[in-house]
KOLFI-107683 format. One record per residue (C-alpha): residue in one letter; y, z, x; residue number from 1. Coordinates in steps of 0.1 Angstrom, whole numbers, plus 5000, padded with zeros to 4 digits. Each point is the difference from the previous one (the first is absolute). Layout:
{aa a, Y Y, Z Z, X X, i NUM}
...
//
This chain:
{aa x, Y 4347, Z 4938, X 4038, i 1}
{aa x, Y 5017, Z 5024, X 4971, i 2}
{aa x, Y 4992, Z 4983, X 4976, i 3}
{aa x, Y 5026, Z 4973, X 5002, i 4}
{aa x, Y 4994, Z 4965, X 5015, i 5}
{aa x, Y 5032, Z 4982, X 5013, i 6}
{aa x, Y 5013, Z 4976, X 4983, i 7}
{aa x, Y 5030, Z 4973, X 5004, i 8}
{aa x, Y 5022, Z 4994, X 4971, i 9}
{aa x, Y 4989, Z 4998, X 4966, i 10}
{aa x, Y 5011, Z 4985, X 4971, i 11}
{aa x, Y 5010, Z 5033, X 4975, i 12}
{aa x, Y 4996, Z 4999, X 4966, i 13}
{aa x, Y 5029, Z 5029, X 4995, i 14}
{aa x, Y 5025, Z 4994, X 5029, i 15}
{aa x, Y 5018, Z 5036, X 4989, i 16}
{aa x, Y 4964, Z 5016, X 5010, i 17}
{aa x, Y 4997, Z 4995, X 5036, i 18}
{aa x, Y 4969, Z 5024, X 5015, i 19}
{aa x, Y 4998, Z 5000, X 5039, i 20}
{aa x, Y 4983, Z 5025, X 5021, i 21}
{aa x, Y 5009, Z 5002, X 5039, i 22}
{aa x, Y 4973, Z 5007, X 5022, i 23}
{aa x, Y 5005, Z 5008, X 5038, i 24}
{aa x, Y 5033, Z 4973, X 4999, i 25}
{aa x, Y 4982, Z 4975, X 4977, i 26}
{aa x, Y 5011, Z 4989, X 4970, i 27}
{aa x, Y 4970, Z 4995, X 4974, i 28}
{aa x, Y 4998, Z 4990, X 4963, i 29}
{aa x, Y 4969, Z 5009, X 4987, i 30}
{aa x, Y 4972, Z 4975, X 4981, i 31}
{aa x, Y 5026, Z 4996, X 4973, i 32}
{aa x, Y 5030, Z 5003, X 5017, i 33}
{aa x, Y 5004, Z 5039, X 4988, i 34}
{aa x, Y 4984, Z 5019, X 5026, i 35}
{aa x, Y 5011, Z 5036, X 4998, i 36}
{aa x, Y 5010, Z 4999, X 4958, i 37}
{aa x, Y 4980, Z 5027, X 4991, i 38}
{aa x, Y 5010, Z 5003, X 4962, i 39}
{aa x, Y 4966, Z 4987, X 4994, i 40}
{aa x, Y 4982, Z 5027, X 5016, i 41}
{aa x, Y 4976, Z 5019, X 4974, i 42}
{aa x, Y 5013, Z 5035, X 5001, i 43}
{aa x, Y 5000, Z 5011, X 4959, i 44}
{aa x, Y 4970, Z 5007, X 4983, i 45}
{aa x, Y 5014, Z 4982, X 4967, i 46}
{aa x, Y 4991, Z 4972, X 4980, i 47}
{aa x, Y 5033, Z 4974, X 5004, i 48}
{aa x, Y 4993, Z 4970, X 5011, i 49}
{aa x, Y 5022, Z 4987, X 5027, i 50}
{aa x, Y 5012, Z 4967, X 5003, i 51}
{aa x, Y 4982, Z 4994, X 5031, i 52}
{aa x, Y 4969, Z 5010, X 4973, i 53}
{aa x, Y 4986, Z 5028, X 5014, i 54}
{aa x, Y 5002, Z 5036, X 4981, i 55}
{aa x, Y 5018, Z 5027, X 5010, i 56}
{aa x, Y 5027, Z 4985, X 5029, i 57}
{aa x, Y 5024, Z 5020, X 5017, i 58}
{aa x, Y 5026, Z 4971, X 4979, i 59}
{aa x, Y 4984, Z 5011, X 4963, i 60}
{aa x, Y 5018, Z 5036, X 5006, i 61}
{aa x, Y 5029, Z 4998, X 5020, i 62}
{aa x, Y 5016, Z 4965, X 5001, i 63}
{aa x, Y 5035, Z 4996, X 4980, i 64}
{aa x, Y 4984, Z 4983, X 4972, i 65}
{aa x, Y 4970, Z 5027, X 4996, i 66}
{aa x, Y 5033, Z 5027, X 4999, i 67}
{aa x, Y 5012, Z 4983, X 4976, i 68}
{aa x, Y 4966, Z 4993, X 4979, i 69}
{aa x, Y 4996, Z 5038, X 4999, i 70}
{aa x, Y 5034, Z 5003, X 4988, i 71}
{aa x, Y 4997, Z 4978, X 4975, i 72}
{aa x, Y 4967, Z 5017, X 4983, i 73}
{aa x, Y 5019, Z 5036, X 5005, i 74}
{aa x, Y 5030, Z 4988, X 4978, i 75}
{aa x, Y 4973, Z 4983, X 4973, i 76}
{aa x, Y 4982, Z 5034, X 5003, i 77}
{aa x, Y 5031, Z 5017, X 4987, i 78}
{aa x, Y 5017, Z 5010, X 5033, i 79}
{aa x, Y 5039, Z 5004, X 4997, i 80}
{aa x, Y 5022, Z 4982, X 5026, i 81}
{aa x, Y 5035, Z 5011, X 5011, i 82}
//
């Protein structure tokens, strides 16, 4: 069924990070407790490993610290900042 399984509660390694998914009224976690986190999802065709340790996350291009990655090499490349 969708891809989720119901779950009851799980311990979470990151409390702050809470993934839940409602399905017609039901409440369900996921395997892992982070059913609908989709920052994992392969979406760029790029080489970054992700921390989950697959290449090419929807996380390695858009998360805050990716933002600030590529900010980071921009100003070492020579890019002025305000």
């Amino acid at each position: 069924m969708h891809g989720f399984r119901k779950e009851h509660r799980l311990p979470e390694p990151r409390p702050w990070r809470r993934h839940r998914v409602i399905i017609d009224g039901n409440l369900y976690y996921g395997k892992s407790g982070f059913a609908g986190e989709f920052g994992h999802t392969p979406y760029f065709d790029n080489e970054i490993i992700c921390d989950c340790g697959k290449k090419g996350c929807l996380e390695t291009e858009v998360s805050g610290i990716a933002i600030e990655n590529k900010m980071i090499q921009q100003i070492k490349n020579g890019r002025t900042t305000i």
